[in-house]
Biopython code that builds the backbone (N, CA, C, O; Angstrom):
import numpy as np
from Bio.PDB.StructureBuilder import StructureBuilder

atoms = [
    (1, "UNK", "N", (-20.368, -3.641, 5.717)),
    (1, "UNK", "CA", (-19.062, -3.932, 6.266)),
    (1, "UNK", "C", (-18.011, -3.127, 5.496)),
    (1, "UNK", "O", (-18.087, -2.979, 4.276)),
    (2, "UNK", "N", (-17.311, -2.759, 6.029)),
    (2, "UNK", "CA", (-16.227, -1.687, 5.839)),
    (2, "UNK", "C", (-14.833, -2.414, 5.341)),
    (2, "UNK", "O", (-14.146, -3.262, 5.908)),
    (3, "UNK", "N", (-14.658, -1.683, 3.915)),
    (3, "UNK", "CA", (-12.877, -2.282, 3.142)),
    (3, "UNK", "C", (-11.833, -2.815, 4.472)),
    (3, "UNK", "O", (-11.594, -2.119, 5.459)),
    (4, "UNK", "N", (-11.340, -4.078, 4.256)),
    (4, "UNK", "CA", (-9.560, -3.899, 5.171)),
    (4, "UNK", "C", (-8.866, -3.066, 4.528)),
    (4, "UNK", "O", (-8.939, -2.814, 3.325)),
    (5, "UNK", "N", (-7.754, -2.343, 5.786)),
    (5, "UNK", "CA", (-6.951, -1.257, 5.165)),
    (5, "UNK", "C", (-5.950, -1.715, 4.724)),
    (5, "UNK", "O", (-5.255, -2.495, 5.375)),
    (6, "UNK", "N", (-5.652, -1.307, 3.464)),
    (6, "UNK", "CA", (-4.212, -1.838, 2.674)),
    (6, "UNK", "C", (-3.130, -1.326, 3.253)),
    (6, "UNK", "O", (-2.981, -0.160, 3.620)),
    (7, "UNK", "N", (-2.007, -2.636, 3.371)),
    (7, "UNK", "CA", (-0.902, -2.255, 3.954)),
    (7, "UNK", "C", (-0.123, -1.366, 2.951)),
    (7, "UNK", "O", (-0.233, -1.594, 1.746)),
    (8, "UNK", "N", (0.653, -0.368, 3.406)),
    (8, "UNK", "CA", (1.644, 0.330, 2.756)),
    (8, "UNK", "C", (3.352, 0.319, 2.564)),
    (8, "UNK", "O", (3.956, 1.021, 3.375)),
    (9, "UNK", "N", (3.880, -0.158, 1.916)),
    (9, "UNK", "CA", (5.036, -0.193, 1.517)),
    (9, "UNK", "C", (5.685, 0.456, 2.197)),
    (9, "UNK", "O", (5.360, 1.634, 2.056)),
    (10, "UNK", "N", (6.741, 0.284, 3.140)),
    (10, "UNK", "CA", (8.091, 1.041, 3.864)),
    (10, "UNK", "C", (9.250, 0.911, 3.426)),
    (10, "UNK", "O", (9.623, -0.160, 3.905)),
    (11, "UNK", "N", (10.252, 1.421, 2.674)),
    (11, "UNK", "CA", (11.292, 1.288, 2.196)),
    (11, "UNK", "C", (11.966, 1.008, 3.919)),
    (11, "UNK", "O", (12.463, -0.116, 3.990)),
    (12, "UNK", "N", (12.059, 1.812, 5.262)),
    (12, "UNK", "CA", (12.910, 1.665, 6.129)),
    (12, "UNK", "C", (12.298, 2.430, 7.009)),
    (12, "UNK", "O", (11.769, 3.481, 6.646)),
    (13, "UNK", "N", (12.279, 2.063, 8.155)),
    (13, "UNK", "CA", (12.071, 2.799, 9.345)),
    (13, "UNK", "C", (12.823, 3.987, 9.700)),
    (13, "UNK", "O", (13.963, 4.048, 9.240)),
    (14, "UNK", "N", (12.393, 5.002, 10.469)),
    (14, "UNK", "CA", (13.086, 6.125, 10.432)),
    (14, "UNK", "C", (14.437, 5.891, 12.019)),
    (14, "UNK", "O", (14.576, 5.326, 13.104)),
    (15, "UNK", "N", (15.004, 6.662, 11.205)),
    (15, "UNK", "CA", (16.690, 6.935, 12.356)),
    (15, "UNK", "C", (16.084, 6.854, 13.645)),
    (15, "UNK", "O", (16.391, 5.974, 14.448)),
    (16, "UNK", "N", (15.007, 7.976, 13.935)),
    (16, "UNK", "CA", (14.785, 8.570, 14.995)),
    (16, "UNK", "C", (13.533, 8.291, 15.463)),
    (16, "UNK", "O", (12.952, 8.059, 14.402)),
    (17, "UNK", "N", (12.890, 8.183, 16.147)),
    (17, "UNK", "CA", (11.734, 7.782, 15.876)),
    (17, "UNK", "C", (10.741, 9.310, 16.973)),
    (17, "UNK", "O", (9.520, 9.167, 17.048)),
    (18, "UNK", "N", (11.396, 10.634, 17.719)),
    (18, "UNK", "CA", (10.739, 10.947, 18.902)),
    (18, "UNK", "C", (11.631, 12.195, 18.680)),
    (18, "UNK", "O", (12.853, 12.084, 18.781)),
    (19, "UNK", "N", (11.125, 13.223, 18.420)),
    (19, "UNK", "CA", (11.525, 14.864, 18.311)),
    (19, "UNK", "C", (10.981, 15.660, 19.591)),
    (19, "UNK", "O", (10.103, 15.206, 20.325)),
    (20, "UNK", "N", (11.505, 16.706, 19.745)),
    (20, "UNK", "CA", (10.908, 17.527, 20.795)),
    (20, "UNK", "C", (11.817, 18.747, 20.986)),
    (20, "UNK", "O", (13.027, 18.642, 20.781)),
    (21, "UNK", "N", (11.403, 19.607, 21.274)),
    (21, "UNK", "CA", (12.276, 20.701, 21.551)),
    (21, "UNK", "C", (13.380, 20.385, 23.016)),
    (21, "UNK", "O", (13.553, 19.459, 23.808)),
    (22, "UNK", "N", (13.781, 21.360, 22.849)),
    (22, "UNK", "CA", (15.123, 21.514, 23.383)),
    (22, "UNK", "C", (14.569, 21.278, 24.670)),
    (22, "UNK", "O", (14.532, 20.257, 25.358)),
    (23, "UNK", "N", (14.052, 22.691, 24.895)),
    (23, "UNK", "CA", (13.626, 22.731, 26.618)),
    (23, "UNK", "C", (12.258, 22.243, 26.682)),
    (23, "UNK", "O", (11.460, 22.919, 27.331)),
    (24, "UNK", "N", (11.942, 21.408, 26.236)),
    (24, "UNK", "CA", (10.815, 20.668, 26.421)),
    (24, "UNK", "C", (10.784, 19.840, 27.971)),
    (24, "UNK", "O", (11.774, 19.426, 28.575)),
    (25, "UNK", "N", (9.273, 19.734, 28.425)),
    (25, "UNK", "CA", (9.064, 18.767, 29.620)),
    (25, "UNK", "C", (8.183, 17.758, 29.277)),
    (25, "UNK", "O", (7.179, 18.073, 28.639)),
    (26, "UNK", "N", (8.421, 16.304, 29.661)),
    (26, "UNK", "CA", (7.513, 15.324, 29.684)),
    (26, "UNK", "C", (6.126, 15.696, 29.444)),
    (26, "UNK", "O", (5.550, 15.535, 28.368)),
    (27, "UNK", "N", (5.452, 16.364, 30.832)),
    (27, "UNK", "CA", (4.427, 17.113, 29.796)),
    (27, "UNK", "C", (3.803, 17.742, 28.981)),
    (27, "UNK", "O", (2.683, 18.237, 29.100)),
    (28, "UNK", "N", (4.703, 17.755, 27.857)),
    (28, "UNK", "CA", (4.153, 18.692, 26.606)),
    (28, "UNK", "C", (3.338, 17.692, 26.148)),
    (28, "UNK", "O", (3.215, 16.494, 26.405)),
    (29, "UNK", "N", (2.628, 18.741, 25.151)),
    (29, "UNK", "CA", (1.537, 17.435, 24.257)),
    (29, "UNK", "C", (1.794, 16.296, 22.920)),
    (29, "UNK", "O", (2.075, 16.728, 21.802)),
    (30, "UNK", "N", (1.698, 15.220, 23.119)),
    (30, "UNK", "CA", (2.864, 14.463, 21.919)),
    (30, "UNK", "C", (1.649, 14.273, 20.633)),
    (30, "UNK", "O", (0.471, 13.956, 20.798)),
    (31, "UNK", "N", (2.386, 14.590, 19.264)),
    (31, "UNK", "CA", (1.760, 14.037, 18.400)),
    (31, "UNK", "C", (2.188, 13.039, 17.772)),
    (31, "UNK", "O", (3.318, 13.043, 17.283)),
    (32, "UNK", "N", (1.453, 12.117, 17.684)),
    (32, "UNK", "CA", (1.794, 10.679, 16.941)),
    (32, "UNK", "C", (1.885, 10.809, 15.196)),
    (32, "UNK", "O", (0.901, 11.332, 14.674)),
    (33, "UNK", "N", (2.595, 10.526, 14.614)),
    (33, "UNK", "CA", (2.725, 10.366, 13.298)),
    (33, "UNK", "C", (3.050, 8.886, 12.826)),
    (33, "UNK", "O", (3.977, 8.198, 13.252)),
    (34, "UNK", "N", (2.209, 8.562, 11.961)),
    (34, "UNK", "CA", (2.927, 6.944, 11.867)),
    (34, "UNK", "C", (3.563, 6.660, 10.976)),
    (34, "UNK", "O", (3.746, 7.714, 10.367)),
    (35, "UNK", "N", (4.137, 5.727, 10.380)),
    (35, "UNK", "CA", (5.295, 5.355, 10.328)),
    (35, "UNK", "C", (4.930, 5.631, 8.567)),
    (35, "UNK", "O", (5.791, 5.994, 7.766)),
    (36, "UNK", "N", (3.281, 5.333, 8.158)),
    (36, "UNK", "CA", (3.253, 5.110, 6.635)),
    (36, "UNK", "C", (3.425, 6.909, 6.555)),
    (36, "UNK", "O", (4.351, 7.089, 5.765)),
    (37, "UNK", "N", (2.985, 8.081, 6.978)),
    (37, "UNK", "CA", (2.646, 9.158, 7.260)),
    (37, "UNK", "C", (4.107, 9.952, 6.808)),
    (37, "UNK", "O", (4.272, 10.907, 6.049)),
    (38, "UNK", "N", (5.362, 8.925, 7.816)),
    (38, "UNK", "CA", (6.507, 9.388, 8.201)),
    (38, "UNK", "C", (7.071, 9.125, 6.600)),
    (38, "UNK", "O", (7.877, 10.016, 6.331)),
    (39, "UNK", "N", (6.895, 8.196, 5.490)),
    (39, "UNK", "CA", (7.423, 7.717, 4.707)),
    (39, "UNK", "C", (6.935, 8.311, 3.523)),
    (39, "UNK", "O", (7.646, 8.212, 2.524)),
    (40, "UNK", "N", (5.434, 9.146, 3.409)),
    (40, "UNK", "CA", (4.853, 10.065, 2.192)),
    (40, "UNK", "C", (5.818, 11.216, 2.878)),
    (40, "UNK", "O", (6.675, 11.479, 2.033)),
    (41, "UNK", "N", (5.999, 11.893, 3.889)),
    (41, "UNK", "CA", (7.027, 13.099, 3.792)),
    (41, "UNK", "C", (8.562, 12.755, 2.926)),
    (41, "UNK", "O", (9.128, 13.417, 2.055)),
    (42, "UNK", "N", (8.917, 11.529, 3.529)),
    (42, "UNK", "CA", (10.455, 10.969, 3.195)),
    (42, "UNK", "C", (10.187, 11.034, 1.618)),
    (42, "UNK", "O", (11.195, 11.485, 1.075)),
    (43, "UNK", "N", (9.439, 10.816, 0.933)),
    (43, "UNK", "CA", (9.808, 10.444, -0.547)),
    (43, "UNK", "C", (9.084, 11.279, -1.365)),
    (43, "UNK", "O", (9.191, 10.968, -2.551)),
    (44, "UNK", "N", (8.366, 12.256, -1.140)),
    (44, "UNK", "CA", (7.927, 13.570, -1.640)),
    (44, "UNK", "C", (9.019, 14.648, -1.518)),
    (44, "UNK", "O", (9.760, 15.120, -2.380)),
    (45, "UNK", "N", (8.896, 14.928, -0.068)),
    (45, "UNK", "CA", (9.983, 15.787, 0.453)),
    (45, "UNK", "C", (11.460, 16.021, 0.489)),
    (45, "UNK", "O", (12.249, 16.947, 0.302)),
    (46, "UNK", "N", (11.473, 14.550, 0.866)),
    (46, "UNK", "CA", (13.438, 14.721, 0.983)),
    (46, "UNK", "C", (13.785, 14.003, -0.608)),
    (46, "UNK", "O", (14.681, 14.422, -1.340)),
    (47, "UNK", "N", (13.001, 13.011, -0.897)),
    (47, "UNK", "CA", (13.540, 12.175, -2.761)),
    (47, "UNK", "C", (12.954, 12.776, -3.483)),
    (47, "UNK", "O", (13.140, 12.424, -4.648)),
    (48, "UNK", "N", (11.918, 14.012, -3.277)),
    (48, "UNK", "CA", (11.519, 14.807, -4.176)),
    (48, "UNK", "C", (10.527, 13.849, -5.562)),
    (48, "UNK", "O", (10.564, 14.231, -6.732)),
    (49, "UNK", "N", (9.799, 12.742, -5.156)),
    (49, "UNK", "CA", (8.822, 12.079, -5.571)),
    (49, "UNK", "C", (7.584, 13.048, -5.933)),
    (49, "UNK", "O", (7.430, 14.090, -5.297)),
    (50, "UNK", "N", (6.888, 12.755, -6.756)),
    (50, "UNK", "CA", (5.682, 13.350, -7.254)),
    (50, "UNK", "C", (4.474, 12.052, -6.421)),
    (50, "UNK", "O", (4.643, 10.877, -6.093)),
    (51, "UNK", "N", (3.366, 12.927, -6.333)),
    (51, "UNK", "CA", (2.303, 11.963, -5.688)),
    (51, "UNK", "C", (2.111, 10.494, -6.136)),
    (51, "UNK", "O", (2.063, 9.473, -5.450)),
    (52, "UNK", "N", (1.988, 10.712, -7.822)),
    (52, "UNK", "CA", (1.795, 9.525, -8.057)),
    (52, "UNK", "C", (3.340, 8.640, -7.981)),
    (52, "UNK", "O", (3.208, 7.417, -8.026)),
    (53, "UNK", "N", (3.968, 8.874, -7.934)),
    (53, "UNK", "CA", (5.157, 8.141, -8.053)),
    (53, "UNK", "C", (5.662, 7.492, -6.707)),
    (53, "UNK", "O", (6.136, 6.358, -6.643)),
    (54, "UNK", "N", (5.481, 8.468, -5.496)),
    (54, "UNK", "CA", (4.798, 7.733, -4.111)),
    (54, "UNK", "C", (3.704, 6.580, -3.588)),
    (54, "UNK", "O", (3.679, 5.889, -2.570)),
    (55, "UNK", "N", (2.872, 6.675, -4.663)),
    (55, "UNK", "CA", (1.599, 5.831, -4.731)),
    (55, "UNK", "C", (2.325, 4.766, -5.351)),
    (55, "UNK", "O", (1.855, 3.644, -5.162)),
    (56, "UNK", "N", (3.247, 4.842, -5.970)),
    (56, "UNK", "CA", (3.750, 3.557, -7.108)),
    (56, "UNK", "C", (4.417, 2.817, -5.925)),
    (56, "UNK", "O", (3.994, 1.805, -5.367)),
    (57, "UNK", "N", (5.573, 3.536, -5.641)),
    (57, "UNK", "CA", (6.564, 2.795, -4.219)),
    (57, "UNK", "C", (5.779, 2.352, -3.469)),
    (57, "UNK", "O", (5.971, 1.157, -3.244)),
    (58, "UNK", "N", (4.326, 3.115, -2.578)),
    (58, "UNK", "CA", (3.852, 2.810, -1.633)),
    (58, "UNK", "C", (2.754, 1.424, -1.857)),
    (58, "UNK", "O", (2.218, 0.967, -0.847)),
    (59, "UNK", "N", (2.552, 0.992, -2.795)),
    (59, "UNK", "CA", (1.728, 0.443, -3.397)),
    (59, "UNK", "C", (0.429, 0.600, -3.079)),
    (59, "UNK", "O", (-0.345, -0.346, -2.938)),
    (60, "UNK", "N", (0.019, 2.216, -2.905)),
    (60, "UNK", "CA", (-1.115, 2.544, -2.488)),
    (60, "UNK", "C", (-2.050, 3.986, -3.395)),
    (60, "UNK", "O", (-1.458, 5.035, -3.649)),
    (61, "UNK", "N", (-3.154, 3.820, -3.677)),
    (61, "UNK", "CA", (-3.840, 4.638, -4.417)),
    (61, "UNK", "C", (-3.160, 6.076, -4.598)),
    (61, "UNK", "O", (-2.222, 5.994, -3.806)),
    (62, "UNK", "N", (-3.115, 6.878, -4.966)),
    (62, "UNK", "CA", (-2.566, 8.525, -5.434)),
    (62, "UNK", "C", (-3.220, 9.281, -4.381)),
    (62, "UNK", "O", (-2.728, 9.906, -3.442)),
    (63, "UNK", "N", (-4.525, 9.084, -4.752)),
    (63, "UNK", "CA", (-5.838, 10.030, -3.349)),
    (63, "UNK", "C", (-5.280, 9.142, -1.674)),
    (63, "UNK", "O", (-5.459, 9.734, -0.609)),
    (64, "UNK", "N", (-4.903, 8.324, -1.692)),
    (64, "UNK", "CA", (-4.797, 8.058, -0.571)),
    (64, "UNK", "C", (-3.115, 8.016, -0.013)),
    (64, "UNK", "O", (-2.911, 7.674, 1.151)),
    (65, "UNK", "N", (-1.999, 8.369, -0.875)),
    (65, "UNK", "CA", (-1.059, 9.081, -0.526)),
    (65, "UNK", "C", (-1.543, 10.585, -0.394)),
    (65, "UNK", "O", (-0.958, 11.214, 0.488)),
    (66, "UNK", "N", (-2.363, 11.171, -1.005)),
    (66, "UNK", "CA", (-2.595, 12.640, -1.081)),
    (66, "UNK", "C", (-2.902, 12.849, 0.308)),
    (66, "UNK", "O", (-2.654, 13.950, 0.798)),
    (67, "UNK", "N", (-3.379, 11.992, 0.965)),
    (67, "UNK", "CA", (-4.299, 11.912, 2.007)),
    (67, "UNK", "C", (-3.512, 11.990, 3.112)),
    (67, "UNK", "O", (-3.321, 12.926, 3.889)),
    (68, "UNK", "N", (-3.043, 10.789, 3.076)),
    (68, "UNK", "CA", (-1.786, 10.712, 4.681)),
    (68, "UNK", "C", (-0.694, 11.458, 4.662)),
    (68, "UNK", "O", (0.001, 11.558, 5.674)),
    (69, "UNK", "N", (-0.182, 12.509, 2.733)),
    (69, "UNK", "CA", (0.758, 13.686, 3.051)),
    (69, "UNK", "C", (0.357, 14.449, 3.700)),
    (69, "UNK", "O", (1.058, 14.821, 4.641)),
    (70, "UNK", "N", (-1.189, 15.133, 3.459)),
    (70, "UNK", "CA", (-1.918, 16.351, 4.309)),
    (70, "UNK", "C", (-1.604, 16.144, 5.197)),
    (70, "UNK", "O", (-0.791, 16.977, 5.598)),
    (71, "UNK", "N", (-1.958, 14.836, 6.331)),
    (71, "UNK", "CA", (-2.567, 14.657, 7.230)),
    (71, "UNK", "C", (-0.693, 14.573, 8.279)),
    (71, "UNK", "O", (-0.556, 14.920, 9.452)),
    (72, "UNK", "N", (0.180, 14.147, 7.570)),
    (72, "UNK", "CA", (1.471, 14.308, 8.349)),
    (72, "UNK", "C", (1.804, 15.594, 8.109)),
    (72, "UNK", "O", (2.246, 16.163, 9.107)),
    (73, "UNK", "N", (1.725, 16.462, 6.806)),
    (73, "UNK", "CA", (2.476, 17.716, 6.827)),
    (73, "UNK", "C", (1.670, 18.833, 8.054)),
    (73, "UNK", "O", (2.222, 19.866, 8.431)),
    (74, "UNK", "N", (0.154, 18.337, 8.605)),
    (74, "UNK", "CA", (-0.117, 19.116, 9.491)),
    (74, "UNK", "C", (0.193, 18.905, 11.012)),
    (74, "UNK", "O", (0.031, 19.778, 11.865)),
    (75, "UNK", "N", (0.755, 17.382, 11.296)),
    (75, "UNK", "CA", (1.556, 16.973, 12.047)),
    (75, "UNK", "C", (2.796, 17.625, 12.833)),
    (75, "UNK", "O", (3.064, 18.002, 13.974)),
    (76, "UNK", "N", (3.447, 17.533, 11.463)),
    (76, "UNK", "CA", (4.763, 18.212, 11.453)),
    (76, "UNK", "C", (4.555, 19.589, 11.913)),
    (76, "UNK", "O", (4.827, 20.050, 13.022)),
    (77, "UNK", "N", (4.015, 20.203, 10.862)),
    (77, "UNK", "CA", (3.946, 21.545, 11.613)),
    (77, "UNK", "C", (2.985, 22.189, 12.876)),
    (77, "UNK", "O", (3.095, 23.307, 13.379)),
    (78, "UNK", "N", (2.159, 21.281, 13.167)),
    (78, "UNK", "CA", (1.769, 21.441, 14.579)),
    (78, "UNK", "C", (2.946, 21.599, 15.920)),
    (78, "UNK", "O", (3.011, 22.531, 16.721)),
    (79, "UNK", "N", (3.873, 20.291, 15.849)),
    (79, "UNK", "CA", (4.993, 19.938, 16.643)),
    (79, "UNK", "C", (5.799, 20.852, 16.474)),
    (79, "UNK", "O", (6.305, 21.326, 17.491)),
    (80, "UNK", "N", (6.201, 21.418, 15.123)),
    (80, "UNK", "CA", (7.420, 22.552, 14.974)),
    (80, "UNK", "C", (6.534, 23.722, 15.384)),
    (80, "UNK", "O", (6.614, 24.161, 16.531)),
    (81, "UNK", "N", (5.652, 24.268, 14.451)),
    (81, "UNK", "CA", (5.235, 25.396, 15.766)),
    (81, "UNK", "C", (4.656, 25.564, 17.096)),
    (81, "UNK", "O", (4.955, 26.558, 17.758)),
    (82, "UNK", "N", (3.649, 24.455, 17.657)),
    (82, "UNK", "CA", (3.110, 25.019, 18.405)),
    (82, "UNK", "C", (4.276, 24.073, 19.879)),
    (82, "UNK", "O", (3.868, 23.900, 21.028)),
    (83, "UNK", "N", (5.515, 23.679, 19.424)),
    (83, "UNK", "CA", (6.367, 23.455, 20.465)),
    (83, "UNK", "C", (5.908, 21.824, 20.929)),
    (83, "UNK", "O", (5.602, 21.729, 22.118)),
    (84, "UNK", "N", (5.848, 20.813, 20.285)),
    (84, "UNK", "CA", (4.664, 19.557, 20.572)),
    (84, "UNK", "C", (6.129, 18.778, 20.703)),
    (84, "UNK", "O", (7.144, 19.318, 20.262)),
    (85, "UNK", "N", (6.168, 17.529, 21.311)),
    (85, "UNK", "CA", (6.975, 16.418, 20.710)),
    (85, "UNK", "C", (5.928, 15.697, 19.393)),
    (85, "UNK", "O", (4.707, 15.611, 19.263)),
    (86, "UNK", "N", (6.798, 15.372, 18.764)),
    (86, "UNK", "CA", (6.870, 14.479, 17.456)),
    (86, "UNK", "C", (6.971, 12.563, 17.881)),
    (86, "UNK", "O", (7.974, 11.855, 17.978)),
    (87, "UNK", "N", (6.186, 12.373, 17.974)),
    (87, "UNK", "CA", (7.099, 10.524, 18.184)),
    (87, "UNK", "C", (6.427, 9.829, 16.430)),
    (87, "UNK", "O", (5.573, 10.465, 15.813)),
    (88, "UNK", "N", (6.763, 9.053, 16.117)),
    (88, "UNK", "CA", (6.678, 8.489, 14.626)),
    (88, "UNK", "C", (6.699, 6.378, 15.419)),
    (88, "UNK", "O", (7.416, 5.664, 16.120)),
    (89, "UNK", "N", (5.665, 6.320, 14.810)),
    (89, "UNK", "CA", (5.299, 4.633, 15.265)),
    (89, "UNK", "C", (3.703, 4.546, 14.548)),
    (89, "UNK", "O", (3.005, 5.376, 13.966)),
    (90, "UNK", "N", (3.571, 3.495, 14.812)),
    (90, "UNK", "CA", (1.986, 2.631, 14.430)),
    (90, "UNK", "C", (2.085, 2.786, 13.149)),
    (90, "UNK", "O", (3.074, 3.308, 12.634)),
    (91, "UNK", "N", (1.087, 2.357, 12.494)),
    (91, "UNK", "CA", (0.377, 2.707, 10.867)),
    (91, "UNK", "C", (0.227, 1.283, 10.081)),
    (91, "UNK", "O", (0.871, 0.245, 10.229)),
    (92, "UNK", "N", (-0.826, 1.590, 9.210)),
    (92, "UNK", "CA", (-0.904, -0.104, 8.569)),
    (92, "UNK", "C", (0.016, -0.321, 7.619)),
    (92, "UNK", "O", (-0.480, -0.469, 6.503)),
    (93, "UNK", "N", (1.566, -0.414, 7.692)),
    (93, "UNK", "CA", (2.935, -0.484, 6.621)),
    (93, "UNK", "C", (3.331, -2.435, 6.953)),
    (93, "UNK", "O", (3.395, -3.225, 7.896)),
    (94, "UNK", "N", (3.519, -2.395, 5.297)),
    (94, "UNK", "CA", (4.759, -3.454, 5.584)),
    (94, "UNK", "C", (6.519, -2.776, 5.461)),
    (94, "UNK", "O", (6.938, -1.831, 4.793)),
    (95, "UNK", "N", (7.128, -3.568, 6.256)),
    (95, "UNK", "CA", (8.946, -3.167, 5.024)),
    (95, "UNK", "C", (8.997, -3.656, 3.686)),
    (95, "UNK", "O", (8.305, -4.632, 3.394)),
    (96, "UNK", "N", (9.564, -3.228, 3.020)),
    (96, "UNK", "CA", (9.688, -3.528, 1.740)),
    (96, "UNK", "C", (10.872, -4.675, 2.021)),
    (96, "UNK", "O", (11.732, -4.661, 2.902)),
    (97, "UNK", "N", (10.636, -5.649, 1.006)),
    (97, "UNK", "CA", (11.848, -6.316, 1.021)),
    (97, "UNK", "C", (12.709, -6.050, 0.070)),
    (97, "UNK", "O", (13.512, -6.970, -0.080)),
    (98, "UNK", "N", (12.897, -4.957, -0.788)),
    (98, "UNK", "CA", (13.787, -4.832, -1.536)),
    (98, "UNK", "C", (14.094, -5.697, -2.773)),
    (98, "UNK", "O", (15.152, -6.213, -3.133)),
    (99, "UNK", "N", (12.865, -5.707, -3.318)),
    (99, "UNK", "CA", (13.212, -6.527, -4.742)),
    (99, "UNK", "C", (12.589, -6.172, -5.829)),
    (99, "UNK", "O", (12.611, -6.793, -6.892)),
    (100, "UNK", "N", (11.827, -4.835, -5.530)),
    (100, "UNK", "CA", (11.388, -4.074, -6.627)),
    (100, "UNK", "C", (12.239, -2.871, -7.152)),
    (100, "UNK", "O", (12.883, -2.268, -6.295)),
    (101, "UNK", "N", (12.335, -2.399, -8.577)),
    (101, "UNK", "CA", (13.055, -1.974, -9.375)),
    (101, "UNK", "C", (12.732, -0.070, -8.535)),
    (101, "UNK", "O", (13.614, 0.740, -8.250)),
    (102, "UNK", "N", (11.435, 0.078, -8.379)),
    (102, "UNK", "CA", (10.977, 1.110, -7.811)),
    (102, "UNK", "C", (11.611, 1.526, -6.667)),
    (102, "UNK", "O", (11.726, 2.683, -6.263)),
    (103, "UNK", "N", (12.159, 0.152, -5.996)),
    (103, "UNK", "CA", (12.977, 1.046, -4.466)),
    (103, "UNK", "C", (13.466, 2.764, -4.662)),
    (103, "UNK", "O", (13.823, 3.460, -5.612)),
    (104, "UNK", "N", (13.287, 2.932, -3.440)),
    (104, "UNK", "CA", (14.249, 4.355, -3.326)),
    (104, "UNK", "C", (15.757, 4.228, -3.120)),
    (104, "UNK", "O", (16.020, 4.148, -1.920)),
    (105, "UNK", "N", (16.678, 4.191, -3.802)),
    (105, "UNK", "CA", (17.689, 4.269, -3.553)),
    (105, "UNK", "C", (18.276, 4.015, -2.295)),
    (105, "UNK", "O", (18.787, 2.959, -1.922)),
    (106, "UNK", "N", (18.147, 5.176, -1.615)),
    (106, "UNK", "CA", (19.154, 5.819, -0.593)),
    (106, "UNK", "C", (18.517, 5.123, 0.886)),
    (106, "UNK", "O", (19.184, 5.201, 1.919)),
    (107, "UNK", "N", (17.264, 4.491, 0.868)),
    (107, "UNK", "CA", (17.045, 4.373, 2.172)),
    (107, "UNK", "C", (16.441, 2.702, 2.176)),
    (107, "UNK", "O", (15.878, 2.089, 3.083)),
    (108, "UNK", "N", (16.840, 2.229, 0.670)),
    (108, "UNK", "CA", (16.216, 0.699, 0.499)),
    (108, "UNK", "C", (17.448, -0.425, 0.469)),
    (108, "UNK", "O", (18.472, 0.152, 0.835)),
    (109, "UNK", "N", (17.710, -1.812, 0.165)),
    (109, "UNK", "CA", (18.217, -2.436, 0.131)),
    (109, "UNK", "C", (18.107, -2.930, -1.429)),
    (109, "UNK", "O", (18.578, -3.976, -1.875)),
    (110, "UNK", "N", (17.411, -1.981, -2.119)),
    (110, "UNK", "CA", (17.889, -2.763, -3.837)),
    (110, "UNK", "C", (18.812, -1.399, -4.236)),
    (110, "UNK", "O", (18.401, -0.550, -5.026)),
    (111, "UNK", "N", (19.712, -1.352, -3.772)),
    (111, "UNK", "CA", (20.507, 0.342, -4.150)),
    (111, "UNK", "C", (21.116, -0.317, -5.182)),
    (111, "UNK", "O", (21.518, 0.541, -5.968)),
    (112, "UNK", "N", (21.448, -1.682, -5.665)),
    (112, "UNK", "CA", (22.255, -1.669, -6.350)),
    (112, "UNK", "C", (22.121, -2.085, -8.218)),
    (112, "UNK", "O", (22.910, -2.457, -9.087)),
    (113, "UNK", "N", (20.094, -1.637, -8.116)),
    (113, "UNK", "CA", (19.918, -1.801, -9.131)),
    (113, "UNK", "C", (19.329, -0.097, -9.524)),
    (113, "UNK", "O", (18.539, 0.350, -10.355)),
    (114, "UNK", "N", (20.045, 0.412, -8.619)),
    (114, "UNK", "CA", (19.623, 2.093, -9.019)),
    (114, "UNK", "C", (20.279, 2.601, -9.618)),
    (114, "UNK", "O", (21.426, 2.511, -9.179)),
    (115, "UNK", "N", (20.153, 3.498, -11.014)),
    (115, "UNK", "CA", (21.487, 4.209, -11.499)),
    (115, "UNK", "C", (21.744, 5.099, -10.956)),
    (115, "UNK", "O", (22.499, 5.766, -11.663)),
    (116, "UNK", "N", (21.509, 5.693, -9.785)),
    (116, "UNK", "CA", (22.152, 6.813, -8.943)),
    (116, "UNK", "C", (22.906, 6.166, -8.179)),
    (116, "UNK", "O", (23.410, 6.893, -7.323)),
    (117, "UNK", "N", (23.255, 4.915, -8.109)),
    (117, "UNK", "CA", (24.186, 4.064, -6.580)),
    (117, "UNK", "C", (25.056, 3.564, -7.720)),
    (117, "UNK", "O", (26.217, 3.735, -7.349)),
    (118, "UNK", "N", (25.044, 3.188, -8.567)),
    (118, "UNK", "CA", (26.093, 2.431, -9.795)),
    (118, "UNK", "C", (26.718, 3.422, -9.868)),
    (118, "UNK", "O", (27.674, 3.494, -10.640)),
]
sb = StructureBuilder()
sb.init_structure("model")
sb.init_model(0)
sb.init_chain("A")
sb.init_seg("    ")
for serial, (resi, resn, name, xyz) in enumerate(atoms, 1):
    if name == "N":
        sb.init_residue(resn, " ", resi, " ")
    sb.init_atom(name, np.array(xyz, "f"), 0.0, 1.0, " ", f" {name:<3s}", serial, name[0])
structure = sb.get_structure()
C-alpha cells in the first residue's frame, strides 16, 4: 500500500488563476499547473527562496519541492513557448493560516511579524 500524499502549505492563492495568449482560441491546448506547483515558482522565483527554505514554508521534504519546481518550471515554459493556455487549480495544498514565523511576507497574513513589513 502506497504513502498518503502530504498536504502542502499555501501562503495564498494566486490573483489569476488562467493565462493564455493574446490571440488565442478556446481550442488551444491547456496546461494544468496546480496550485502547490504554482507556489514552489512564487517563493523560489519571485521571494527568491532557496530549495530548502521552500521545503521549510511548504512543510514538505527538499527532494520533493525539487520535484514539483521541475515539474511547474516545464509547465510554464511549455505554455509561454509553445503558445498553450496556463490555468493553475487542483494539488494536495492546505492555506496557511498565518501563524508561523516562516510566513512569506508579502503574500501571507503574519506580515506583521516580518522585519521587512515593520
Amino acid at each position: 500500500m502506497s504513502r498518503p500524499r502530504k498536504w502542502r502549505r499555501v501562503c495564498n492563492l494566486p490573483f489569476s488563476t488562467e493565462f493564455r495568449p493574446v490571440d488565442c482560441e478556446e481550442s488551444h491546448e491547456i496546461i494544468v499547473m496546480s496550485v502547490d506547483e504554482y507556489e514552489t515558482i512564487r517563493l523560489i522565483d519571485l521571494q527568491e527562496m532557496t530549495q530548502e527554505e521552500c521545503s521549510v514554508q511548504m512543510d514538505i521534504a527538499r527532494t520533493t519541492v525539487q520535484r514539483i519546481y521541475n515539474e511547474a518550471r516545464k509547465k510554464l515554459a511549455d505554455a509561454v513557448v509553445n503558445g498553450k493556455i496556463l490555468r493553475i487549480e487542483g494539488g494536495d495544498y492546505k492555506i496557511c493560516e498565518g501563524f508561523r514565523v516562516s510566513c512569506a511576507c508579502e503574500q501571507c497574513r503574519h506580515e506583521n511579524e516580518c522585519e521587512e513589513c515593520k
